[in-house]
N, C-alpha and C positions, 0 to 999 in steps of 0.2 A: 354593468358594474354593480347595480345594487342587487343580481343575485349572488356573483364573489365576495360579495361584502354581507350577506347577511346569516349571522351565527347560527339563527334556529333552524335554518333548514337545513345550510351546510356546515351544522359541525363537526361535521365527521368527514367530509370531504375538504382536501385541498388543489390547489392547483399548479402543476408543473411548466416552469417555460423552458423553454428552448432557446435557439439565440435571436434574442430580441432585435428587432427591426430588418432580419433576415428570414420572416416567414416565410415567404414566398419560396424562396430557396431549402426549404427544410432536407426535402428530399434530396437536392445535388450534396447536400449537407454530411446527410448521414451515411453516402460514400464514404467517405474518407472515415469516418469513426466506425463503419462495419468491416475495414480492413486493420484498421489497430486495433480493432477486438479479435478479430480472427486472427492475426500476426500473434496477440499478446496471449489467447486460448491456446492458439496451437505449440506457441514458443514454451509457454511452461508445461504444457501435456509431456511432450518431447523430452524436456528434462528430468519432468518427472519419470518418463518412461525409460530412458535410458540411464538414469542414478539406477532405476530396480532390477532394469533385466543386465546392469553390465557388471559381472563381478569386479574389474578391474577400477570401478568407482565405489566398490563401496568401501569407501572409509570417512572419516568425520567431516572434511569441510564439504562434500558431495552431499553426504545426509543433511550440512546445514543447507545449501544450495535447493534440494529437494524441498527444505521449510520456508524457502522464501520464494519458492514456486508455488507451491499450496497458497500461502500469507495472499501474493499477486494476484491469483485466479479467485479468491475471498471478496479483495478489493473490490475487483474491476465489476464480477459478475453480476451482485445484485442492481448495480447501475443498470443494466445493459438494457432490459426490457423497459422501463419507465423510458430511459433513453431514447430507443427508438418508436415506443409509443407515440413521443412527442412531434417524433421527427418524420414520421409516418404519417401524423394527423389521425392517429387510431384514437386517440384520447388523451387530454391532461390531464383529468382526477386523478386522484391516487386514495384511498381511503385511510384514516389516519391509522388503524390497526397496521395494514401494510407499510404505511410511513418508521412506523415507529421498527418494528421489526427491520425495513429496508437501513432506519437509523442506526439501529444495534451492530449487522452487520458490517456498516462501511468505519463507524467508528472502533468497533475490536477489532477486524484486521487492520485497521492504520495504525493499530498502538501493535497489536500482536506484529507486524513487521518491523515497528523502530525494536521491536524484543529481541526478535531473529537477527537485526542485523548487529546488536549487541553480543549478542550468542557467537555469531560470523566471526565478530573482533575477536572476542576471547579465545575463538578457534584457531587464529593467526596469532594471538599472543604464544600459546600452546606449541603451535605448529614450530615458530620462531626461535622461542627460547627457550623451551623444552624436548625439543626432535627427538629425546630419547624416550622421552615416557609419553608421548602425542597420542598414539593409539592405545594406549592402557587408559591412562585419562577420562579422554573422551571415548566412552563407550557408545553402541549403539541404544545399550538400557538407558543411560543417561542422558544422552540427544534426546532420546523419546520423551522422557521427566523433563526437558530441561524445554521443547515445545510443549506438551502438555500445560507446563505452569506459564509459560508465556502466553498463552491463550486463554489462560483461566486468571491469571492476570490482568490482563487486558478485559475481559469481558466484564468481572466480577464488579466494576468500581462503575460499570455503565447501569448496573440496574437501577440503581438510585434516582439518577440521574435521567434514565425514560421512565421509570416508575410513577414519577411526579406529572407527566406531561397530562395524560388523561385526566386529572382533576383540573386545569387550567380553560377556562372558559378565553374563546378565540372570536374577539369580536371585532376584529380588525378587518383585514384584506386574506383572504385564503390562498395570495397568490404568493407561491413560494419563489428563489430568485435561482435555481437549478432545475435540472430534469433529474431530481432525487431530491432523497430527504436529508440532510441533516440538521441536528441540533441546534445549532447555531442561526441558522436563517430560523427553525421554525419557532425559537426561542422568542425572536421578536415579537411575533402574531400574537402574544400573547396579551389581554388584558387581563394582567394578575401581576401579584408580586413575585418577580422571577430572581428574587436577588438571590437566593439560595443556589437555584442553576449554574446561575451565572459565575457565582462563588467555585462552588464545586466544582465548576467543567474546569476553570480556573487551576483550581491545585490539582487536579488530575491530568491535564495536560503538560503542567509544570511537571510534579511527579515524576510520571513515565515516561515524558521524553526530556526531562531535564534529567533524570539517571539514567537513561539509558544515554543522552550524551555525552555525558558526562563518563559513563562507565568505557562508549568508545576514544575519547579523548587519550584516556589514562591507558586503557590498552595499549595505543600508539604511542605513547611517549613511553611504555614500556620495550615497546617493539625497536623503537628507532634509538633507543640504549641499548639495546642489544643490537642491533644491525654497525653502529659504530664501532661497536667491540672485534665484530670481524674483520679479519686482517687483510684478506683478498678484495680488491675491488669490484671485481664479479662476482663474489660469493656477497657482497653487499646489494649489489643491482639484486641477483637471483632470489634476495629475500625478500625485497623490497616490490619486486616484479608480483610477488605473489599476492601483494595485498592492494593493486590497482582496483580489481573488478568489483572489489568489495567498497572502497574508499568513493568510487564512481555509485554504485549500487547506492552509497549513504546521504550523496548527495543530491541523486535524481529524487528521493523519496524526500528530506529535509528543506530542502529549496524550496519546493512547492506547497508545502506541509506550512512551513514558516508565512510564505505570502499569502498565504491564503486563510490563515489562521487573525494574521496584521488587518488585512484586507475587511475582512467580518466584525474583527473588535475597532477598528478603527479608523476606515474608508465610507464612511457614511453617504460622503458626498463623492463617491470613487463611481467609474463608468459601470453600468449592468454588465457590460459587452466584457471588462475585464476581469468583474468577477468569475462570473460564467467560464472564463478561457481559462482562469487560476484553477476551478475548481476539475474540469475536464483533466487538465496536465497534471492536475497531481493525482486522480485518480486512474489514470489511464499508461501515463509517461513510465514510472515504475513495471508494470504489468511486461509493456514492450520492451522497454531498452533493456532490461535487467537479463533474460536468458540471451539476448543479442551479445551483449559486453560480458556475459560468461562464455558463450560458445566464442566469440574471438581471441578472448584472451586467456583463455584453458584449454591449453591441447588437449587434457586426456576428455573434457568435456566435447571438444570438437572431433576425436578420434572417435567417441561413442557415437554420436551424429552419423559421421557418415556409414558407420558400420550396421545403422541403423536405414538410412537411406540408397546408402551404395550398394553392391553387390562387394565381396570381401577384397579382390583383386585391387578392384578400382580405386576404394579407401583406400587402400597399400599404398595406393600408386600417386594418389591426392597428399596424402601425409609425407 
């Protein structure tokens, strides 16, 4: 312990756990999490690949579906090797250069996803209550402007924010409580005045997913003013139908995003073993479920699938 603990030789080193008091197990372990990487790699390749080669998808809420397939595969990836490092017994180091970089990424795509799926709503608000002007609207140039600035968004309020980490002297314990990096755990290690950090991570968190909540809130109560106005009671399900995958999509990413966020600022005295599991599902949970709960609940997304996998007969014959 007193080489983890000692600053001048490892300052630039940290160290990654795995799930605590399951060593031994690491490897039966990282079964099951090299099938929800591979489930959640392959589920958004797929979508991606069939929004591009299907002309009968490409129109706007497909293009935004392709943004939150990218957003997913941002998330999950940079975890996956530190991940299985740990769980391999290949190594826990991580050197802080890498940490920080590995930091950048998993925090811009979690905010660049609450963007996209802000984007998603307003594509349903559109979809909804303007059917007539939906594709003039939402162009493909403007999807493009419209991820563009959610990622640049998202990314732009984090340099600050890692910028500062390199001057703070770590003379704590270098033992971090994930098999990644973020801000937040690596905040603590800190012997220094972190209250600036802490501030900012603060209103940036707040910010971006308190508007972007807040922007999907307003959508839907837009939406469900318009869905009472129709007259038919199946033309009410049929509009309402359309915004499940998206409403499900908001809440695998927010649930997790929320506990885990509670958990960090205010679980002090909370289990290792819990945080550890918040942090895996909300990194991971999104990546998988999200093209599963499109491809079931999107025919034309499911019609592309098998046109993609089947032979063309057989889809015929499947659909």
């Amino acid at each position: 312990m007193a080489t983890l603990n000692s600053s001048d030789s490892l300052s630039s080193t940290f160290y990654l756990t795995g799930i605590p008091g399951y060593e031994e197990f690491h490897h039966w372990i990282s079964i099951p999490f090299c099938l929800l990487y591979l489930v959640g790699i392959m589920g958004n390749s797929i979508i991606l690949h069939v929004v591009r080669t299907d002309p009968r998808l490409h129109e706007p809420m497909y293009y935004f579906l392709a943004l939150l397939s990218l957003t997913d595969m941002g998330m999950s990836i940079p975890t996956m090797i530190s991940l299985f490092r740990v769980l391999w017994s290949i190594s826990r180091e991580i050197q802080f250069n890498i940490c920080v970089v590995q930091m950048f990424f998993i925090h811009t795509f979690s905010f660049t996803e609450s963007s996209v799926l802000l984007a998603m709503a307003l594509d349903r608000y559109v979809a909804i209550c303007h059917p007539l002007r939906y594709v003039t609207i939402l162009t493909p140039r403007l999807i493009t402007k419209i991820g563009i600035a959610a990622f640049l968004r998202s990314a732009l309020p984090m340099i600050p924010l890692l910028a500062r980490l390199p001057f703070f002297p770590f003379c704590h314990s270098h033992i971090l409580s994930h098999s990644y990096c973020l801000h937040q755990d690596i905040i603590r290690l800190a012997c220094a005045d972190t209250k600036f950090n802490v501030i900012y991570g603060m209103i940036v968190i707040t910010m971006l997913w308190g508007m972007d909540s807040l922007g999907i809130f307003v959508s839907y109560v837009f939406i469900l003013y318009s869905v009472i106005r129709i007259s038919s009671c199946e033309g009410r399900f049929k509009a309402l139908n359309t915004c499940v995958s998206h409403i499900c999509a908001v809440l695998i990413l927010y649930v997790p995003m929320i506990g885990l966020s509670i958990i960090h600022r205010f679980g002090k005295h909370s289990s290792p073993l819990s945080l550890i599991l918040m942090g895996h599902i909300y990194l991971l949970v999104p990546p998988v479920l999200n093209p599963i709960i499109y491809s079931v609940k999107t025919k034309q997304i499911r019609q592309g699938i098998l046109h993609l996998l089947l032979p063309q007969k057989i889809s015929s014959a499947v659909i």
